[in-house]
N, C-alpha and C positions, 0 to 999 in steps of 0.2 A: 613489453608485455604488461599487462595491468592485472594485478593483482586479483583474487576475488574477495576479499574484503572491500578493496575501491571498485567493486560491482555492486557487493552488495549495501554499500553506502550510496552508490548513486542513485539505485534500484527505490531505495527508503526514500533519499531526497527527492526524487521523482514522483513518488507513490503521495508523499505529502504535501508537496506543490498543488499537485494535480485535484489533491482533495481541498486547500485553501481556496482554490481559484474556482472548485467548483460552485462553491456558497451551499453545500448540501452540510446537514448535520452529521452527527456519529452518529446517529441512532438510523437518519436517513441511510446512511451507506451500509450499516452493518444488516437492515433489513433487506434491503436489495440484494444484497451480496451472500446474504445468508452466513454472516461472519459474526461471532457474537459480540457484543455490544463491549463487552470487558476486552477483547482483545481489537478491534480497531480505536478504542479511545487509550490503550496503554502504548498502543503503536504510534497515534498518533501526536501522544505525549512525550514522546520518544524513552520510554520505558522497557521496550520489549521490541525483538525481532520478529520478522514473518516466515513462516514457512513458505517453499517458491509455492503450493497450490493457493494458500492464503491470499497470497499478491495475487497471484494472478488472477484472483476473485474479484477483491480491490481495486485491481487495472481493469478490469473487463467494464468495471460498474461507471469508473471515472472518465472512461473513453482512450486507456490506452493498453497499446499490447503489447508483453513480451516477447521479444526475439532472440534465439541465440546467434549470439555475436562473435 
């Protein structure tokens, strides 16, 4: 059984990958996404957690989707 802390840690490391590899800026992702500019660049600083609608804002923008597993 895996924890949900080791979800919500993979969920992050996923969410930030996906945002490196996109080559899009914060400011690029947080207008798309409609996610303000202070909280996708403190997430992506690893500052701060995301609420699951937040991610799922940020997955949908980065090209990926949540699934319950």
């Amino acid at each position: 059984m895996i924890s949900m802390s080791k979800k919500k840690t993979d969920l992050a490391k996923d969410l930030r990958a996906a945002f490196a590899a996109s080559g899009m800026t914060r400011l690029a992702l947080s207008k798309q996404s409609g996610v303000s500019y202070s909280v996708v660049h403190r997430f992506i600083a690893g500052e701060r957690d995301l609420t699951l609608g937040t991610a799922t804002k940020l997955a949908n923008i980065l090209g990926l989707r949540l699934v319950k597993g």
